[in-house]
N, C-alpha and C positions, 0 to 999 in steps of 0.2 A: 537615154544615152548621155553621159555624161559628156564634157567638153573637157578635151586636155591640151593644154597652151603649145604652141612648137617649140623648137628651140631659139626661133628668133625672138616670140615675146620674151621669153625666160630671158635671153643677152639684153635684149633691147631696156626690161625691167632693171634687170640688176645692172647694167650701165647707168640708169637714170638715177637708179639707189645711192651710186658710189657717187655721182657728179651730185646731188643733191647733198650730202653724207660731207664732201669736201667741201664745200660751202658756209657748213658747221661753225658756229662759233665756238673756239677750242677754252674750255675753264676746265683746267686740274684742279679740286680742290681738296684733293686727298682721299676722298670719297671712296671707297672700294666697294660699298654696296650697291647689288644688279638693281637695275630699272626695269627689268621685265619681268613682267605676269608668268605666274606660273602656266607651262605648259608652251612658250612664244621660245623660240628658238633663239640663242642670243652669239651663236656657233659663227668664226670668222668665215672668210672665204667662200667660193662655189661651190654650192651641191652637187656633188657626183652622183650618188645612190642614196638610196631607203637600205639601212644592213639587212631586209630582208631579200635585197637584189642580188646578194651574193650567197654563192653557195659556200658551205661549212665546206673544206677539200680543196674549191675551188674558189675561181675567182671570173672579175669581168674585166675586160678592156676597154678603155676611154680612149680611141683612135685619137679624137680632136685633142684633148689632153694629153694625151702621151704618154696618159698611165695606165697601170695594172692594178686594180686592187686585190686583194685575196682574203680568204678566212681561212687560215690554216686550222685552229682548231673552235670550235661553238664560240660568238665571242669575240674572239680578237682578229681584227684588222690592219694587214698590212699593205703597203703603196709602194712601187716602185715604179722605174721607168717603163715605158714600153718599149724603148728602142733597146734592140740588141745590142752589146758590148761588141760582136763581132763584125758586122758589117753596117751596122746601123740601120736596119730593117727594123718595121713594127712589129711586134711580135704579135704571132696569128690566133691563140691558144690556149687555155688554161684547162687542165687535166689530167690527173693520177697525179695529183700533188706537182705537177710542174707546170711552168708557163715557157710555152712551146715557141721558138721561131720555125717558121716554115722555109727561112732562106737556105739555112745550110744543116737544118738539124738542132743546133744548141736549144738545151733546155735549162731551164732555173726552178731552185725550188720558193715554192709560195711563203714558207715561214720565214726565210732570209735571203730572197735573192741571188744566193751564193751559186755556182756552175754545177750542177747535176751531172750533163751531157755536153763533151766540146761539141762543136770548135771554138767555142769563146772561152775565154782564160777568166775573163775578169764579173764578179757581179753584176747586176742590175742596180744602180743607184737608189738608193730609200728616196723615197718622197713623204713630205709628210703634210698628212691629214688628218683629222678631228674627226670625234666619233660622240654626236651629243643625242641623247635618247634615239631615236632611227637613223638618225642623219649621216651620214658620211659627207666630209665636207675637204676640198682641198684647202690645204693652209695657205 
């Protein structure tokens, strides 16, 4: 049986990374070439997923994040918010190509956000995230 960390060590880690990381002594020297090994992730931001955690169609919700991701088609990944435009409810759902709220009905669709199904007028806000070999990453 393998061991798989919680979510506290994952925060509690990646807090110590950043507070360590700010500490840095900062030299620009122009330098554009990566420091890292091939195969070592060098992607900004928190791990959301593995893109194999999302379904092709669909997508997953990040409650604590407050995102949605999606894969509209094989591929390509997209982020928006999870709070509904219309009352500000999390949204409950991803399915038949939309991301569902449960408060009043409104649906969004996964490739842009945009209003499917009122009662909401207005899209779902893009968020944006990084996508480096598996990783899904918030920016």
């Amino acid at each position: 049986m393998t061991h798989r960390p919680t979510r506290r060590t994952i925060l509690i880690a990646t807090g110590s990374a950043a507070l360590v990381a700010g500490c840095g002594e900062y030299d620009d020297n122009g330098d554009t070439s990566s420091d890292t090994t091939p195969g070592e992730d060098a992607s900004p931001g928190r791990q959301l997923a593995t893109t194999g955690e999302i379904p092709v169609g669909g997508g997953k919700i990040f409650r604590d994040e407050e995102v949605v991701v999606t894969q509209p088609e094989d591929g390509e990944f997209k982020a928006f918010s999870a709070i509904c435009t219309h009352q500000r409810c999390t949204v409950a759902t991803v399915a038949d190509g939309t991301i569902n709220c449960t408060c009043h009905g409104s649906k969004f669709n996964i490739a842009d956000g945009s209003v499917a199904s009122p009662p909401a007028t207005r899209p779902l806000p893009e968020k944006e995230i990084t996508v480096a070999g598996n990783s899904i990453r918030l920016a």
